[in-house]
N, C-alpha and C positions, 0 to 999 in steps of 0.2 A: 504494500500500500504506500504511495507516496504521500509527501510531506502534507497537500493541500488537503488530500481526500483521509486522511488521517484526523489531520485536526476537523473536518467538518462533519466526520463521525464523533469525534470528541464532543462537538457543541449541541450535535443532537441527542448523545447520550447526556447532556445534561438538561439538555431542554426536558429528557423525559423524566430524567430523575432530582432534577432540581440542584444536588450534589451528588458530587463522587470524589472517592478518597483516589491518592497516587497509583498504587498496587491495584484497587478497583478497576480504575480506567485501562492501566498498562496488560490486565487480563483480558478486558474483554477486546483490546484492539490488537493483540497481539506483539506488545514490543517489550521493551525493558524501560521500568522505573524511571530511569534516567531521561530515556526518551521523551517518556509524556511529561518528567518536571519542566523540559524545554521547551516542550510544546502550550504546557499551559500560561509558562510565562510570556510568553509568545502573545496570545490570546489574549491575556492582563494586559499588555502594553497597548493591546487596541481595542480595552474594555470590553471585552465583550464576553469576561470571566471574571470572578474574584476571588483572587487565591487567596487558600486560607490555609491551618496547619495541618497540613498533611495531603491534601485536595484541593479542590474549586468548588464555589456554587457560581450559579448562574448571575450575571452583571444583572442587576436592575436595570440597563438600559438595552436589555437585549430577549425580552420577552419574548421574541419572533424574532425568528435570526434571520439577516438578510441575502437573498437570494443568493448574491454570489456565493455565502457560503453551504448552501444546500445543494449544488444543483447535483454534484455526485454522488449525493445521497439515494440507493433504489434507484439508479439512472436506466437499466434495462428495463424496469418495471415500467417508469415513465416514459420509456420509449415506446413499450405497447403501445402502453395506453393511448400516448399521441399516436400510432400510428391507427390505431381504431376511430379514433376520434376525425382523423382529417378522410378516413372512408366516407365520410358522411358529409363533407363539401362538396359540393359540384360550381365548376367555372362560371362565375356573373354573382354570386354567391355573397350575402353581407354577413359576415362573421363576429359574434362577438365573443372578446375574450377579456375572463377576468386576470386580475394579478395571479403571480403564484409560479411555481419549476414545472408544475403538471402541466398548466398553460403553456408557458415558456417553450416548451419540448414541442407540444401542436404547434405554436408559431413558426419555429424552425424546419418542421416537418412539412407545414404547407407553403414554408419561402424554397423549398427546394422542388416541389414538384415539377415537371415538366412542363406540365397542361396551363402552369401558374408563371411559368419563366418565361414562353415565347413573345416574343415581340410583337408589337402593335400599338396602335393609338391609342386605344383604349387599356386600363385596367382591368385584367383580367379578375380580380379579387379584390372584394372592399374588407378589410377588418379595422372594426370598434375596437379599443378599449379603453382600459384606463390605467394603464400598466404601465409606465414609463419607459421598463426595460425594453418589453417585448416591441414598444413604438421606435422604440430607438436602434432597434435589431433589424426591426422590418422598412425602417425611414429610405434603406437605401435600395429598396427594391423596386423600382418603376413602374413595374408590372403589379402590384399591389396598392390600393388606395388604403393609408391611413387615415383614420377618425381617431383622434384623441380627445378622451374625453376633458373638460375641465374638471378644477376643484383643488383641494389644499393632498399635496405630497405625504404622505405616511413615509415616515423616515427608515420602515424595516421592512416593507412589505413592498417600497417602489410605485405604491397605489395610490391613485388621486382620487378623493374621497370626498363628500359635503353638498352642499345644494348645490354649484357648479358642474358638478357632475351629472346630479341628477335633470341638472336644466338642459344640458344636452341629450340624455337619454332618451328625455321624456318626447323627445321632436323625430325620434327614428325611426324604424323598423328595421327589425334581423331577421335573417331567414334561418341561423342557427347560432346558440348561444355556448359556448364551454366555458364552465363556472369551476372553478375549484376549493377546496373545501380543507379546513383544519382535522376538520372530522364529520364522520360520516355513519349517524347511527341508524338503525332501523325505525325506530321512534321520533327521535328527534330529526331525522332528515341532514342535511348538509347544515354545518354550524361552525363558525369562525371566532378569532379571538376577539375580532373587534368588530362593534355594533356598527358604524359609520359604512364599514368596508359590507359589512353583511348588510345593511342597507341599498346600498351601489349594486353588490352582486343581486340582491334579490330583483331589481329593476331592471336591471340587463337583460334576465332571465324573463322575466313577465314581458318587456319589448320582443321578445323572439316568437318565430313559428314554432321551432322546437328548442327546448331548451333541456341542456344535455350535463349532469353534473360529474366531473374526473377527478378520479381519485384513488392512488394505491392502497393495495389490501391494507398496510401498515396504519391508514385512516379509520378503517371501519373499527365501528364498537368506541370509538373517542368521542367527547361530546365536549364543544369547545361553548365560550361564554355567549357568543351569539348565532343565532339561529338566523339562518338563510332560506330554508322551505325545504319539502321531499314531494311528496305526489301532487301537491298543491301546487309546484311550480316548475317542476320538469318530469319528463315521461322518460330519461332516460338516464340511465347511470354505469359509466365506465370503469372499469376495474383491470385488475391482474391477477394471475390464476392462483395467485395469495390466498384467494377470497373462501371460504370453506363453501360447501354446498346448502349447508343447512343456511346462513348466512344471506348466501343469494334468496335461496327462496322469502326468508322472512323483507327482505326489500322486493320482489315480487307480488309478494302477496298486499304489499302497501299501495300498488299501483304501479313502481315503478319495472320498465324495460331494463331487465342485465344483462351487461355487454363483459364477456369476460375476453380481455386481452391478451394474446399469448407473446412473448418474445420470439421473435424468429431466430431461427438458428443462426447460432455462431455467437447469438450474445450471451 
C-alpha cells in the first residue's frame, strides 16, 4: 500500500472509530509502529488528526474528510458502481450529480465515453451539479455542458449548499439524477451528515425523471444525521456485490429498484 492510500485508510479508520491507538492502527493496515507514528504526525500537521498519547482521535475540523483524501478508499467498488450508473445515460441527456467519490467516479466514467467525446457543435451531454470538484474535472471537456449550481462552499464535502443552490434547481429539469449518500439504510433511506447538503440532494432528486441513489455496500445499515429520502424520492439504488441478499431485498420490498454492480475483471 502506498504512502497516500495508506494514510486515507488511516483517516477513514478513524472517521469510523472516532480513535485509534499506534499498535491499533499499525494492525489493521499492515505496517510497523513506526510507520503509522509518521504517518499520523503527518496528518496533525495538516489537522486533520489529533495526536494524543499513544494514538489519534479524529480533528474537530474534519468530521467528513475531504475528497481528495477518500477517493482510494473501495475504489473498484466505486468503479462499478459508476460504471452501472453511466448504463443509464443516453446522449442529449441532463445529468444531475450530487457531491461525493461515488459521484466523482460517474463523472469521470461518463467524461470518457466515446459516444460523449466526439466532436460537434453541439454538446453532446449537459451535467448539473453542485460539486465543485466534479465541475472543475469536467470544465475542460467541450463536449459536455456544465450547470453549476450556486450557493455557499462546504469546506469538506467540495458542495455548494443554501438557497443559491436551491434557486437554481428549482428552474431545471433532469432526465436522471445520481445522488450519493453517507449512509444508506432500509428505513431511513439515503441520509447524510449534513442537513443543508441533504436539502440540495433531496431537490436535485425531486427535479429529475429518475432519480437514482449510489452507494457502496460499506454505506448500507449506516444512518447519518440527515435524511435525504428512499422510495419517496428515487426508484433506484446502486450498489456492489458487498451488498448481502437479504439486505437487497429489504430495500426492494420499500419500493426501491436494486442494481447490484459487479467489478469487471482485472480489478
Amino acid at each position: 500500500m502506498k504512502r497516500h492510500e495508506r494514510m486515507n485508510a488511516l483517516l477513514e479508520l478513524l472517521g469510523d472509530r472516532g480513535r485509534v491507538d499506534v499498535e491499533e492502527a499499525a494492525t489493521a493496515l499492515e505496517v510497523s509502529a513506526a510507520t503509522m507514528r509518521r504517518d499520523m504526525d503527518t496528518l496533525a500537521e495538516q489537522q486533520l488528526l489529533t495526536r494524543t498519547r499513544g494514538g489519534a482521535v479524529l480533528s474537530s475540523v474534519a468530521y467528513d474528510l475531504p475528497i481528495r483524501y477518500k477517493h482510494a478508499h473501495r475504489s473498484a467498488e466505486k468503479e462499478a458502481v459508476a460504471n452501472a450508473a453511466a448504463k443509464l445515460v443516453e446522449r442529449g441527456d441532463v445529468v444531475g450529480l450530487s457531491g461525493g467519490t461515488t459521484t466523482t467516479a460517474i463523472a469521470r466514467v461518463l467524461a470518457t465515453r466515446p459516444d460523449f467525446a466526439e466532436a460537434g457543435r453541439q454538446p453532446h451531454l449537459t451535467i448539473v451539479t453542485n460539486s465543485l470538484n466534479i465541475a472543475n474535472e469536467l470544465a475542460v471537456r467541450p463536449q459536455i455542458k456544465i450547470v453549476l449550481t450556486g450557493g455557499v462552499a462546504h469546506s469538506r464535502s467540495f458542495e455548494l449548499v443554501g438557497p443559491f443552490s436551491e434557486l437554481v434547481l428549482q428552474q431545471i429539469s433532469i432526465d436522471v439524477a445520481f445522488i450519493g449518500a453517507n449512509g444508506m439504510d432500509p428505513m431511513m433511506g439515503a441520509t447524510v451528515h449534513d442537513e443543508a447538503e441533504a436539502r440540495v440532494n433531496r431537490l436535485m432528486a425531486e427535479r429529475a425523471r429518475r432519480a437514482v441513489v449510489v452507494a457502496d455496500s460499506s454505506k448500507i445499515g449506516e444512518r447519518c444525521f440527515a435524511r435525504v429520502g428512499d422510495a419517496d424520492v428515487f426508484d433506484t439504488f446502486i450498489t456492489d456485490s458487498g451488498a448481502k441478499e437479504a439486505t437487497r431485498r429489504e430495500f426492494a420490498d420499500r419500493g426501491l429498484r436494486v442494481v447490484t454492480a459487479r467489478p469487471s475483471a482485472g480489478e
